[in-house]
Each structure stands twice: as C-alpha cells, then as structure tokens.
N, CA, C and O atoms as a DFTB+ gen file, in Angstrom:
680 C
 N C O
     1  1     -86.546     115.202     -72.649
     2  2     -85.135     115.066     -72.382
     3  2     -84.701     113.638     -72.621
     4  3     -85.494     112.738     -72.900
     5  1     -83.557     113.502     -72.511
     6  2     -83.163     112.122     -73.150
     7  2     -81.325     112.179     -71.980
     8  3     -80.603     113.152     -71.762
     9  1     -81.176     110.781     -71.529
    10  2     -80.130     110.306     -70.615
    11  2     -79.382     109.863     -71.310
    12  3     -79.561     108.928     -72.091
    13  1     -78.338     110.533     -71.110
    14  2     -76.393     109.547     -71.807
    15  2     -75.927     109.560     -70.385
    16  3     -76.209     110.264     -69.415
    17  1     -75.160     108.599     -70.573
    18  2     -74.072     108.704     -69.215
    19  2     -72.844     108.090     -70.212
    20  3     -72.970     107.062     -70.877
    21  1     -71.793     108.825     -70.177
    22  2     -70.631     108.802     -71.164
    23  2     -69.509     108.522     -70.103
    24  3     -68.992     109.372     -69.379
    25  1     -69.210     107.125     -70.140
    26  2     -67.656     106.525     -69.189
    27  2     -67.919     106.555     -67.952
    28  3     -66.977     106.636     -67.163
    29  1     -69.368     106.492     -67.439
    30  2     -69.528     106.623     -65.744
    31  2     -69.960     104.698     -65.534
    32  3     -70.394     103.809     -66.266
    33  1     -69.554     104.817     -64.200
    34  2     -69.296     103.729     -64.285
    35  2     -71.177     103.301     -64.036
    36  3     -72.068     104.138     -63.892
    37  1     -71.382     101.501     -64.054
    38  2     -73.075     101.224     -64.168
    39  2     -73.368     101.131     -62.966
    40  3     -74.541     100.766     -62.880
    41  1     -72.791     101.308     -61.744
    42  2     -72.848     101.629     -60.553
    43  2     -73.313     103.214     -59.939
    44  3     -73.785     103.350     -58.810
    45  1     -73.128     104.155     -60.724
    46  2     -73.758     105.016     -60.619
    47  2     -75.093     105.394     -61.709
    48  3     -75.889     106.258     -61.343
    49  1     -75.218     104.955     -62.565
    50  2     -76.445     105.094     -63.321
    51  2     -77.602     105.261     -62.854
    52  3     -78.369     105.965     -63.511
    53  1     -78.019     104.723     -61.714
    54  2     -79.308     104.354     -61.038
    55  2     -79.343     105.644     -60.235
    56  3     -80.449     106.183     -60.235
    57  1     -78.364     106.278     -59.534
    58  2     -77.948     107.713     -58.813
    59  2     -78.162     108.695     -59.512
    60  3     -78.962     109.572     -59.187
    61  1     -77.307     108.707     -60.854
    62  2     -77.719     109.529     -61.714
    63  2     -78.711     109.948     -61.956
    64  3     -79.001     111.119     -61.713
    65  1     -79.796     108.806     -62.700
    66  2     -81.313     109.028     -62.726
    67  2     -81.993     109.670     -61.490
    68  3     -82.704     110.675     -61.508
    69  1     -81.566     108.721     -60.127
    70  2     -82.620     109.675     -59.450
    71  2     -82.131     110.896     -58.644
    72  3     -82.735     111.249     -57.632
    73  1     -80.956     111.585     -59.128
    74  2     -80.645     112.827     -59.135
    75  2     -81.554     113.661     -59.826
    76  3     -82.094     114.601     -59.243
    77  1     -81.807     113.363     -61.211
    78  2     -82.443     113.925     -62.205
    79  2     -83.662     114.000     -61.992
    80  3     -84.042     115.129     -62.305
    81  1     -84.665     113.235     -61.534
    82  2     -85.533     112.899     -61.134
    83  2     -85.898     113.662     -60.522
    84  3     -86.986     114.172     -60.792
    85  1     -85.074     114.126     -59.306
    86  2     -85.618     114.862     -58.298
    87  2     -85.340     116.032     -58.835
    88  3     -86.109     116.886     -58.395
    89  1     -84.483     116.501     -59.689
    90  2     -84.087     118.277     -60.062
    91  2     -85.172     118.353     -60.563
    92  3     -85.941     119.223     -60.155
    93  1     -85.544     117.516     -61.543
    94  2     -86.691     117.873     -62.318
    95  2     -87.936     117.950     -61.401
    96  3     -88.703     118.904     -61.530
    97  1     -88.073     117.388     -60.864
    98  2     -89.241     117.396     -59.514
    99  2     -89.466     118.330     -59.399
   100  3     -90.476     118.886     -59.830
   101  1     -87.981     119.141     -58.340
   102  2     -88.170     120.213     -57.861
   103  2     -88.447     121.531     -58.753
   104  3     -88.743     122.613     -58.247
   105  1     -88.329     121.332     -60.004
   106  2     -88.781     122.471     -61.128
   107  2     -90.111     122.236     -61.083
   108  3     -90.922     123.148     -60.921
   109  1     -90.340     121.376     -61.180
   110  2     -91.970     121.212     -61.737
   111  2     -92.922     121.888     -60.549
   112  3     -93.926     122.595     -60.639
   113  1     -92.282     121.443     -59.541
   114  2     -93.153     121.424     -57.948
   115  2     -92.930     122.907     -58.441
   116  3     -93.858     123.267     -59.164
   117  1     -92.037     123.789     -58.266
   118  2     -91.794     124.779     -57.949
   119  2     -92.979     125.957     -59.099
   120  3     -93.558     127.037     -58.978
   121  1     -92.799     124.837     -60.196
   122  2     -93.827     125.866     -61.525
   123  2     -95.120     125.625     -61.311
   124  3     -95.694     125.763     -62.391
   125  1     -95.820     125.355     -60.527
   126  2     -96.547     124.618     -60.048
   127  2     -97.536     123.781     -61.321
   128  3     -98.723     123.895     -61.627
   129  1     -96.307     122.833     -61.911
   130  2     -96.757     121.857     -62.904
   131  2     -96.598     122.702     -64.293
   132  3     -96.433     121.951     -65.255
   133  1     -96.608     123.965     -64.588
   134  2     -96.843     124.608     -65.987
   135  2     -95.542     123.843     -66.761
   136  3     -95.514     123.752     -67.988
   137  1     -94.876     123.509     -66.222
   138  2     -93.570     123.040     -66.997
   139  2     -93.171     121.456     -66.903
   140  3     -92.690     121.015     -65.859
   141  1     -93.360     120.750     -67.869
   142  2     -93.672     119.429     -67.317
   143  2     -92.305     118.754     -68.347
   144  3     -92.203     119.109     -69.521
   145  1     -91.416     117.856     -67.775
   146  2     -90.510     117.131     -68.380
   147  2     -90.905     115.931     -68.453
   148  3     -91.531     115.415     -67.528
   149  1     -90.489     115.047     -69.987
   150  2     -90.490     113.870     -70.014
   151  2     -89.549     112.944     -70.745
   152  3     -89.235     113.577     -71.753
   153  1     -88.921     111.754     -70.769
   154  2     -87.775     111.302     -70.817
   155  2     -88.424     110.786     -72.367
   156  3     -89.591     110.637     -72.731
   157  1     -87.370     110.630     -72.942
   158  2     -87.447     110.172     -74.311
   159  2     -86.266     109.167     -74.853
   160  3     -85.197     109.539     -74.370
   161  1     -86.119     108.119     -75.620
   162  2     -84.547     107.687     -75.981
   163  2     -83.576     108.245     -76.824
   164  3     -82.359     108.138     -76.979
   165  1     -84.798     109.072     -77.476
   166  2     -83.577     109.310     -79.009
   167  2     -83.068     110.949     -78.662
   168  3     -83.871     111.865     -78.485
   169  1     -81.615     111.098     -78.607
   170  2     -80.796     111.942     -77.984
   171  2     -81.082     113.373     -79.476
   172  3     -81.070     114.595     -79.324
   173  1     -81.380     112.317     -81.201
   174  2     -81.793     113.865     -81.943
   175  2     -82.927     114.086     -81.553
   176  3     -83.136     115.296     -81.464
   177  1     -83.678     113.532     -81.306
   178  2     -85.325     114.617     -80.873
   179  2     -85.522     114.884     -79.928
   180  3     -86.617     115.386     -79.677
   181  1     -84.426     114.659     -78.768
   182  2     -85.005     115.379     -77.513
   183  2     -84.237     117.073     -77.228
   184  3     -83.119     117.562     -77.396
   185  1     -85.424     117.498     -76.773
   186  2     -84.879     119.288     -76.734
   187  2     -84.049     119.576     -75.555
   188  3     -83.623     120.653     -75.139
   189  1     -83.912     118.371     -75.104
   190  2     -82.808     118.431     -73.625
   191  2     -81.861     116.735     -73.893
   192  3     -82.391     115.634     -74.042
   193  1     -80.465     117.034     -73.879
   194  2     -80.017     115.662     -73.856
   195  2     -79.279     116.072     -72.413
   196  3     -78.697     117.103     -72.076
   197  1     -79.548     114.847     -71.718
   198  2     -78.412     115.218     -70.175
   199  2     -76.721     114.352     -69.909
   200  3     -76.384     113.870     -68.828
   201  1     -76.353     114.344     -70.456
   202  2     -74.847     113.890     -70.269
   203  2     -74.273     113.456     -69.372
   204  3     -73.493     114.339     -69.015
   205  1     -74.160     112.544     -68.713
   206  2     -73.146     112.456     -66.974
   207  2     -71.824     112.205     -67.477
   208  3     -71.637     111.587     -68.526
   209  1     -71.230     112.501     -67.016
   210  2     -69.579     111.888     -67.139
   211  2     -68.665     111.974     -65.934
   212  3     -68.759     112.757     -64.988
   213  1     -68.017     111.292     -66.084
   214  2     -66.704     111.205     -65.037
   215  2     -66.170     112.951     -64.772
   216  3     -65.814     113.274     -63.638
   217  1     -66.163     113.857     -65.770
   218  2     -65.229     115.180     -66.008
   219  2     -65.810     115.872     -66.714
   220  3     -66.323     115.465     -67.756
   221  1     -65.857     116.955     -66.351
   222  2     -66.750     118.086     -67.448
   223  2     -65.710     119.237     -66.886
   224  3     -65.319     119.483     -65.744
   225  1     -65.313     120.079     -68.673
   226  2     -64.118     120.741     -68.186
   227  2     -64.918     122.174     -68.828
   228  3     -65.637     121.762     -69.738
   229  1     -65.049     123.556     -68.711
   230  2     -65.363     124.784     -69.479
   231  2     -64.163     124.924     -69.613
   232  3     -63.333     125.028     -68.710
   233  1     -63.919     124.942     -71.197
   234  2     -62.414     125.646     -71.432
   235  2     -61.239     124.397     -70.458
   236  3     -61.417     123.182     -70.544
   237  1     -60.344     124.888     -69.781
   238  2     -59.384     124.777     -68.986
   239  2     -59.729     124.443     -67.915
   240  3     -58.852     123.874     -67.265
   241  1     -60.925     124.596     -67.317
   242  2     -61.242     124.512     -65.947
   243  2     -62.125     123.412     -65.913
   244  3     -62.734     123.064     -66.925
   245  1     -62.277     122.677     -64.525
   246  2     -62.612     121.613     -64.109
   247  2     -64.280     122.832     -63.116
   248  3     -64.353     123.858     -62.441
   249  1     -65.320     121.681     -63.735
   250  2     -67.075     122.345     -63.424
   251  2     -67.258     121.321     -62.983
   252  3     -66.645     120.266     -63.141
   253  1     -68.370     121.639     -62.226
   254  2     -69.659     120.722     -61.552
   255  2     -70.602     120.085     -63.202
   256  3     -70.868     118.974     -63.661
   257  1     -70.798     121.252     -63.552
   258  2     -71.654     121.125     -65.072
   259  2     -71.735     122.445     -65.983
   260  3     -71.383     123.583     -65.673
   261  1     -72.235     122.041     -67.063
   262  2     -72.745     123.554     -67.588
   263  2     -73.747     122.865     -68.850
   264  3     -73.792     121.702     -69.249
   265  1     -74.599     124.211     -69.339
   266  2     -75.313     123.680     -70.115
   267  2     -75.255     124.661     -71.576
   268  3     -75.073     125.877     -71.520
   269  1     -75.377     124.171     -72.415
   270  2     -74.950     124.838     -74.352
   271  2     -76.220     124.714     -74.162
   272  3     -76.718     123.974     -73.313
   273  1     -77.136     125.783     -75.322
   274  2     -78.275     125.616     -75.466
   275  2     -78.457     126.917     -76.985
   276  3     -77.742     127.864     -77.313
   277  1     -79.540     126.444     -77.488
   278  2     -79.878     126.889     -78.914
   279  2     -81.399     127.512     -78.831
   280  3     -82.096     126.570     -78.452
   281  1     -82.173     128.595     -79.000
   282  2     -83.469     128.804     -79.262
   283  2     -82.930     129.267     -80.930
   284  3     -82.020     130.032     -81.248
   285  1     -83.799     128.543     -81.725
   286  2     -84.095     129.322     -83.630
   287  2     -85.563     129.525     -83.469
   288  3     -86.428     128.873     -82.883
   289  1     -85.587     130.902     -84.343
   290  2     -86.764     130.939     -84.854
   291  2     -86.598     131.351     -86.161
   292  3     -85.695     132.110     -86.513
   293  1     -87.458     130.867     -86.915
   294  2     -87.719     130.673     -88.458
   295  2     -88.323     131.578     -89.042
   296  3     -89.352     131.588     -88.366
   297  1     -88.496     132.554     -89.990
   298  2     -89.310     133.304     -90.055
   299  2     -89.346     133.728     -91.492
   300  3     -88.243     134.101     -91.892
   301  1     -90.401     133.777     -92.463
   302  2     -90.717     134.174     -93.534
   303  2     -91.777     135.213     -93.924
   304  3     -92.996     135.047     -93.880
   305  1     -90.911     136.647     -94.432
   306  2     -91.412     137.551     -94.794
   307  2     -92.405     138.280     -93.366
   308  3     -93.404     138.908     -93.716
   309  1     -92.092     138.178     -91.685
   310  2     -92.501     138.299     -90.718
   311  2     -93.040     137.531     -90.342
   312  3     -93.260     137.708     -89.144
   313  1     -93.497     136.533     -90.770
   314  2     -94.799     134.956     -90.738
   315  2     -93.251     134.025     -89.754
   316  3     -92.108     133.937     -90.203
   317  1     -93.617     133.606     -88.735
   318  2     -93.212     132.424     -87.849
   319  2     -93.319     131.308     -88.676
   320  3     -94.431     130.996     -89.101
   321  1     -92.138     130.533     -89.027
   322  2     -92.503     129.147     -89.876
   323  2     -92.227     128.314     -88.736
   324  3     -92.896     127.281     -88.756
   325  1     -91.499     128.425     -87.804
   326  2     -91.427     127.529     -86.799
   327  2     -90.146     127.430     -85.537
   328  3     -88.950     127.621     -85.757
   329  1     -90.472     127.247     -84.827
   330  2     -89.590     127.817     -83.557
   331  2     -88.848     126.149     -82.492
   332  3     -89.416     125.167     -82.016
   333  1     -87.687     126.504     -82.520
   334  2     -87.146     125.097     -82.236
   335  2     -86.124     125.416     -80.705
   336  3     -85.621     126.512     -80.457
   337  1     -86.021     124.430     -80.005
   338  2     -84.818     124.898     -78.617
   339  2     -84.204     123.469     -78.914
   340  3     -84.843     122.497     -79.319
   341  1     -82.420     123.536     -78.554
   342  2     -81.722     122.521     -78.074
   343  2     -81.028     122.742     -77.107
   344  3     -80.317     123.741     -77.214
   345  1     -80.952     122.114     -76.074
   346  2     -79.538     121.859     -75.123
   347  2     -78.977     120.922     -74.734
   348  3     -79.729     119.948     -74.756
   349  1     -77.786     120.646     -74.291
   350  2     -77.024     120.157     -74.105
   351  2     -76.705     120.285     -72.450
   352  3     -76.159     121.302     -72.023
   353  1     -77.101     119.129     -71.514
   354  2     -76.298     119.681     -70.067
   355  2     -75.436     118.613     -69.692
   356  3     -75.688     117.412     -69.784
   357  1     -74.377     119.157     -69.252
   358  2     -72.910     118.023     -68.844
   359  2     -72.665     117.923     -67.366
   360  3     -71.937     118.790     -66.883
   361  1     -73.063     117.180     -66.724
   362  2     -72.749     116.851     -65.237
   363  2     -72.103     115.648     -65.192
   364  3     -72.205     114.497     -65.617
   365  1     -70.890     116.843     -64.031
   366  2     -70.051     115.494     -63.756
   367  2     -69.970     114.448     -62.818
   368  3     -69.751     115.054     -61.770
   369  1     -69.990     113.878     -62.692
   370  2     -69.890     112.490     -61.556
   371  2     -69.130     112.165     -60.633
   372  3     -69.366     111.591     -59.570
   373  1     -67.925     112.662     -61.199
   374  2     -67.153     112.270     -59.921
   375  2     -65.872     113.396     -59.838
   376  3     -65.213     113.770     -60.809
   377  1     -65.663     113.905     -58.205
   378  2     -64.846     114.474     -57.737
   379  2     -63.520     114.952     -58.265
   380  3     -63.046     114.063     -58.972
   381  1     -62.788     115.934     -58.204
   382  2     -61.345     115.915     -58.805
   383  2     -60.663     115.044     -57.922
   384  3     -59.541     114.689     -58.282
   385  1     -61.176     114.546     -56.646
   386  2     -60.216     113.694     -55.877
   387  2     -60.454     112.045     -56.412
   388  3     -60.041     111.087     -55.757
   389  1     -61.045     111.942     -57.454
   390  2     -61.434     110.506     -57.886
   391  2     -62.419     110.048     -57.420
   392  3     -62.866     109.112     -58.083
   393  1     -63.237     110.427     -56.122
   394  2     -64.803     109.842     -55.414
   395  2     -65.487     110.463     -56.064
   396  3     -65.225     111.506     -56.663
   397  1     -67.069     109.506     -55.982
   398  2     -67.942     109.891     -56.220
   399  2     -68.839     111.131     -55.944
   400  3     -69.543     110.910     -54.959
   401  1     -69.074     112.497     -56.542
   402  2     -69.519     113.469     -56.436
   403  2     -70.925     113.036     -55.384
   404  3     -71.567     112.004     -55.576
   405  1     -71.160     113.760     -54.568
   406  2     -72.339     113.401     -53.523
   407  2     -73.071     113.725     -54.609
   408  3     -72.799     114.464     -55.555
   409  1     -74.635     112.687     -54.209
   410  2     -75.940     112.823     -54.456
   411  2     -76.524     114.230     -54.625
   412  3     -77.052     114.591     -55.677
   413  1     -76.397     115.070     -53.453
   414  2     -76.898     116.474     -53.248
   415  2     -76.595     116.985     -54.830
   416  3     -77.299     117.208     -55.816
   417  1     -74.990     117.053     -54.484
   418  2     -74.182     118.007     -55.362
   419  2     -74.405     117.741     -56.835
   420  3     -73.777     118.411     -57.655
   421  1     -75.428     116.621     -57.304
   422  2     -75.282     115.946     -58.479
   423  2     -76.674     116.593     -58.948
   424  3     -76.999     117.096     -60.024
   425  1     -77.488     116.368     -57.563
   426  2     -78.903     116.955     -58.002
   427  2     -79.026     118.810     -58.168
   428  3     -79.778     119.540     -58.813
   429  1     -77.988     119.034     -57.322
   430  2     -78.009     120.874     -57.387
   431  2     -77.584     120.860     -58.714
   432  3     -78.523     121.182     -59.441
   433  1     -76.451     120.596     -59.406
   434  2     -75.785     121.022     -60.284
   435  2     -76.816     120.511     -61.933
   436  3     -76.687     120.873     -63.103
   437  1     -77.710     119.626     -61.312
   438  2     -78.457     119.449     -62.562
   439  2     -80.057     119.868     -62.594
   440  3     -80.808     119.641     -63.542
   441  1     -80.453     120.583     -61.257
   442  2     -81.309     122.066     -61.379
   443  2     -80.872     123.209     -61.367
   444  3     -81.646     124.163     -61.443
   445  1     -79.446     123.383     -61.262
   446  2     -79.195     124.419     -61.537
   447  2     -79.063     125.064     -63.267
   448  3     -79.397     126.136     -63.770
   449  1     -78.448     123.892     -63.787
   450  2     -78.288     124.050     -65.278
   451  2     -79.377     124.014     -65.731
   452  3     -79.629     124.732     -66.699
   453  1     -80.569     122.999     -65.069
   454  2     -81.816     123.199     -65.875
   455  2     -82.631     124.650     -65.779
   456  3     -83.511     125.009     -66.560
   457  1     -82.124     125.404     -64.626
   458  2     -82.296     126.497     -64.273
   459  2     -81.716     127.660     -65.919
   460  3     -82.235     128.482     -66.674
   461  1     -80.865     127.240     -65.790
   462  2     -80.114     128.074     -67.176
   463  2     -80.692     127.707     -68.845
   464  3     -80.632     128.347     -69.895
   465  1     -81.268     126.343     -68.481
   466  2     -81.933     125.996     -69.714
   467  2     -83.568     126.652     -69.694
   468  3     -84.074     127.153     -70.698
   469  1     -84.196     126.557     -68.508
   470  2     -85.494     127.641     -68.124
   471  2     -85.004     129.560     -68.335
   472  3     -85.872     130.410     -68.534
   473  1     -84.017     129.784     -68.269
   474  2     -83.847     131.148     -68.998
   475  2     -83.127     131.939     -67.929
   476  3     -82.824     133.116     -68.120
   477  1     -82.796     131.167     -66.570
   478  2     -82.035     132.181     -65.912
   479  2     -80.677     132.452     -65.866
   480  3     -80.028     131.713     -66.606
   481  1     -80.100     133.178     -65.310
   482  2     -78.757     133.571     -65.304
   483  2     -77.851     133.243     -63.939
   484  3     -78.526     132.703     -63.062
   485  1     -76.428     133.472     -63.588
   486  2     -75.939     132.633     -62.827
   487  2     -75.964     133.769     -61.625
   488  3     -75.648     134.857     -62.106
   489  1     -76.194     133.836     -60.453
   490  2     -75.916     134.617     -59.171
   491  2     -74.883     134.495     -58.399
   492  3     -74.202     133.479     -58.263
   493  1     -74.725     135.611     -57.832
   494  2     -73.565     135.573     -57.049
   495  2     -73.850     134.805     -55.527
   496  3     -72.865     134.633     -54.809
   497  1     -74.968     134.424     -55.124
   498  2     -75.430     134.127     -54.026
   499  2     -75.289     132.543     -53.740
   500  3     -76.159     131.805     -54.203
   501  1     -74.184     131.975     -52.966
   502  2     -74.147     131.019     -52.234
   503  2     -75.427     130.823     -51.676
   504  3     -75.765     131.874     -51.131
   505  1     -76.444     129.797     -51.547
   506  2     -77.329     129.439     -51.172
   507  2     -78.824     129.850     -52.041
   508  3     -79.956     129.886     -51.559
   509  1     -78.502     130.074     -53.150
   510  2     -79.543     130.323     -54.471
   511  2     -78.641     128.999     -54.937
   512  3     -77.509     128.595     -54.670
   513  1     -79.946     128.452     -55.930
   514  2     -79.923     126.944     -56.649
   515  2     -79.117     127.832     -58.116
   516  3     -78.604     127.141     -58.997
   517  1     -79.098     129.144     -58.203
   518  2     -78.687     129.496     -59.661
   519  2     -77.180     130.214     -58.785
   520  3     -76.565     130.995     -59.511
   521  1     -76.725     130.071     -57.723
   522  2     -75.139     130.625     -57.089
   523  2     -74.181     129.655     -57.865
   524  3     -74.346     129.058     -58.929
   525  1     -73.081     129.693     -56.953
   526  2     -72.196     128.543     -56.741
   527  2     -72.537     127.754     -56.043
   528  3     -73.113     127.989     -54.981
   529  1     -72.147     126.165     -56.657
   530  2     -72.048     125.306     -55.576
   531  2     -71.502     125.336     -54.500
   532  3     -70.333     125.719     -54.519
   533  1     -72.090     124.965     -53.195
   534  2     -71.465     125.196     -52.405
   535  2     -71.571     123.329     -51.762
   536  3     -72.567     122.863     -51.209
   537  1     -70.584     122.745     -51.975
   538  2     -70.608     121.121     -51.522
   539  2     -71.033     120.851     -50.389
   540  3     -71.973     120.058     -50.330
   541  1     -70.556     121.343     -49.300
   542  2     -71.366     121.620     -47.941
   543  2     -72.695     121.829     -47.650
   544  3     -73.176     121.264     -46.669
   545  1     -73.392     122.575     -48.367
   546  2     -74.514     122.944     -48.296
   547  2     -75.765     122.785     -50.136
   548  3     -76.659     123.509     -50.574
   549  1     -75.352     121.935     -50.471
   550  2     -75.881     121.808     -51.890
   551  2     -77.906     122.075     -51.931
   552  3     -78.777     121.394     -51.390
   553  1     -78.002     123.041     -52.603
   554  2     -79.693     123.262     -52.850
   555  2     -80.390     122.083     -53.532
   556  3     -79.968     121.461     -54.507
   557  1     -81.156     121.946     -53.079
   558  2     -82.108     120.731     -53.146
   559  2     -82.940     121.153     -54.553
   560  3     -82.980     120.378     -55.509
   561  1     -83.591     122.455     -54.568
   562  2     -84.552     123.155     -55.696
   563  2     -84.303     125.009     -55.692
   564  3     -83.605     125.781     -55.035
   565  1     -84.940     125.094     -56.408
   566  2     -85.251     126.646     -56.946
   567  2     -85.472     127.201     -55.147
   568  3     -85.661     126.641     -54.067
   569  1     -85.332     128.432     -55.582
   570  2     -86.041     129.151     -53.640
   571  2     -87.477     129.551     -54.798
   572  3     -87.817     129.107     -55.894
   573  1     -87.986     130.525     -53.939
   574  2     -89.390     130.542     -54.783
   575  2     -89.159     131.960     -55.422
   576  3     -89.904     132.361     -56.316
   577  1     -87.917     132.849     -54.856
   578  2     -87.656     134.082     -56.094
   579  2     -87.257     133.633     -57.153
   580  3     -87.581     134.275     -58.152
   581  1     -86.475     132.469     -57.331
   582  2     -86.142     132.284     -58.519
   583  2     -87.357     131.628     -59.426
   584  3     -87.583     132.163     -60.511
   585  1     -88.166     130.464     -59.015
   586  2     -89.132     130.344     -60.035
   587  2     -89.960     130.837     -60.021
   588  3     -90.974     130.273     -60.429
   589  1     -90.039     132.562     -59.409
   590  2     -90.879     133.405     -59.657
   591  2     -90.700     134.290     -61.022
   592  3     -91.510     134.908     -61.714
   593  1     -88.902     134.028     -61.133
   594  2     -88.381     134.421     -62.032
   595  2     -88.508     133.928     -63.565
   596  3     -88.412     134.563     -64.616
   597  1     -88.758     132.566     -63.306
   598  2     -89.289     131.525     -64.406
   599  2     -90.436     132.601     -65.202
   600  3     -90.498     133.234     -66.256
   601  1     -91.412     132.329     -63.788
   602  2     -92.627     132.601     -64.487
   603  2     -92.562     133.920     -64.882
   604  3     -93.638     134.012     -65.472
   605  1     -91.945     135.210     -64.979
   606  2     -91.713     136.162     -65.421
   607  2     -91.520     136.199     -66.641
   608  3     -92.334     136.618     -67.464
   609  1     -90.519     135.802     -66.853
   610  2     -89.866     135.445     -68.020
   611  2     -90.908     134.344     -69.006
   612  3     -91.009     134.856     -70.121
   613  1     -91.472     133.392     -68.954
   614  2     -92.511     133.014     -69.417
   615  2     -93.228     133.967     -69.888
   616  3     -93.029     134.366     -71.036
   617  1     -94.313     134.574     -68.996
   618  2     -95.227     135.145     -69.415
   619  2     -94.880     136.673     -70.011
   620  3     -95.710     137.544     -70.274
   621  1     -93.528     136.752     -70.141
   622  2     -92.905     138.411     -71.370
   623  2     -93.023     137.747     -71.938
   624  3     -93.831     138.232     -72.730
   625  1     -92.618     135.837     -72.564
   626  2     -92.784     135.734     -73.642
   627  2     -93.885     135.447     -74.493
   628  3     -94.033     135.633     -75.701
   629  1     -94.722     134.894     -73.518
   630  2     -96.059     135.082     -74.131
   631  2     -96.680     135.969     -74.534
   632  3     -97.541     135.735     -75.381
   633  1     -96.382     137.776     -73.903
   634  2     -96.860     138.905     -74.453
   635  2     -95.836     139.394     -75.491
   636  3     -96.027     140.526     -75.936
   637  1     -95.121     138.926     -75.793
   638  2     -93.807     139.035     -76.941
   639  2     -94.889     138.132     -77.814
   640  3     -95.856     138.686     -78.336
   641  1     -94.712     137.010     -77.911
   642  2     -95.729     136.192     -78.860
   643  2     -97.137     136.671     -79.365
   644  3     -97.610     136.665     -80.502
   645  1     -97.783     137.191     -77.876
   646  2     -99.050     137.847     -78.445
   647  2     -99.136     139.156     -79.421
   648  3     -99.903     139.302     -80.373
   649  1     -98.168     140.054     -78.948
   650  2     -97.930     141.388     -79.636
   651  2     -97.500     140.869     -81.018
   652  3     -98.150     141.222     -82.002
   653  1     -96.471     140.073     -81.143
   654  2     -96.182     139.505     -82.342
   655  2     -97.370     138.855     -83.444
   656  3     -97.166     138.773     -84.656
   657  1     -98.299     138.534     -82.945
   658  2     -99.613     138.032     -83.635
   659  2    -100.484     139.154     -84.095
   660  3    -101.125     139.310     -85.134
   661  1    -100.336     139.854     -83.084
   662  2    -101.685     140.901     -83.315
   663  2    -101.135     141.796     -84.363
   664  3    -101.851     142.374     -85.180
   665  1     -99.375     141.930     -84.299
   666  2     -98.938     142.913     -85.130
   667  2     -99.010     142.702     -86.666
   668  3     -98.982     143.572     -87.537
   669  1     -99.110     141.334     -86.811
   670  2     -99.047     140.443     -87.997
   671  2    -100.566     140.673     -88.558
   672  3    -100.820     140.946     -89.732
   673  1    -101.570     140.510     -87.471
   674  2    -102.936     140.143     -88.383
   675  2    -103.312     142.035     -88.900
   676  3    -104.120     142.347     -89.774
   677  1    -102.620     142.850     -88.218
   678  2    -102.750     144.366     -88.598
   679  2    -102.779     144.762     -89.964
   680  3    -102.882     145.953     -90.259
C-alpha cells in the first residue's frame, strides 16, 4: 500500500498513519498473519493507494470513505498470463462540522474499506466493522465472523485456482 494525504492539514498526518496502522493491525491480527501489508512510496505499484482528505463525497453525498477497486485476469487461449488487483481507498478527515474526524472513526472507516478491498460486502449491522459507522461507538477491528469470512472466501479461491490448474493440465 502506499499513503497520500491530499489537502489535510501536516498536523494530522502522524494520526492518519497511526489510524492505518492499527486497521491494518487489526486485519492481520485477525487473519492470523496470512495477510500481511506493507507500505511502499510509489502510488503506480502499490496494489492499495490510501488517500486522506479533508472530504470524500460518493456521487452527491458526503462518506466517511469508500474504496474503487480492480481484480484483471489475463488469459491466453485458457493459460493464466497473469493476474493483477488495484484499489483506491478515500478517507476523510475531517467532520461536515469542520473538526477533526475522531481517531476511532478514522481507524473504523479505514478497516472497514480495507474490509471491502479483502472481498467483503457492506452489512446492515451497526456494530459489525463492515455496518455503518456508528461515531459513538466506532469498531476498532473485524469481529471474528467477519474474518472468518475472509478466510472463506480465500480459500474458494484457492480451490477456484486449483480446479483451474488441474482442468488445464487435463
């Protein structure tokens, strides 16, 4: 992954990071290590760029964050030539009232998206790290159904990958 902070002020930079820090923590803790992040500078080669800004809008509406994301796979004559992911996650920084977005709310909203960049989907459940924010009560990490959910989803794709091999060498 790779850090922009776009118009936030250098007073929060240091917050930022260890917001991130800890989302990512709490993924890792939670995968128990199978999923390991590491920071990089250059924003084209990293398969995660993280964005902070003052405002992050979907459409018309004013978000906590959200994240764009790309899986390609390449493929010639059934043969895998090569398989690539990008995303994009936008967290915002500061409040519609002009203050600074709390710490909590900075770190939920940027495991939660990393949550969406790991393959899950959004819940209706206030108090799931993949719900709504809830500012009052902001999730620290994953609960352990959800990165049970990770690893689900992982390992279909590994038997997606394997079936895909075996079907090939047939």
């Amino acid at each position: 992954y790779c850090v922009q902070c776009e118009s936030v002020a250098d007073g929060l930079h240091a917050r930022c990071t260890k917001a991130l820090e800890q989302a990512l923590g709490e993924w890792q803790k939670a995968l128990d290590g199978t999923v390991k992040f590491y920071e990089i500078d250059d924003p084209a080669t990293a398969d995660v760029v993280v964005r902070f800004k003052v405002g992050v809008m979907m459409g018309k509406e004013p978000v906590a964050g959200y994240a764009n994301w790309k899986r390609t796979l390449r493929a010639d004559g059934g043969h895998v030539q090569s398989v690539s992911f990008k995303s994009d996650l936008q967290i915002r920084t500061i409040n519609l009232d002009g203050m600074p977005m709390p710490f909590e709310c900075v770190r939920h909203e940027i495991a939660h998206e990393v949550g969406h960049v790991l393959g899950l989907e959004d819940s209706d459940s206030t108090g799931d790290l993949m719900g709504p924010l809830d500012v009052n009560r902001p999730v620290a990490g994953p609960r352990s159904y959800e990165a049970d959910a990770v690893r689900q989803l992982r390992a279909d794709a590994r038997r997606v990958k394997a079936d895909a091999l075996a079907t090939k060498t047939r």
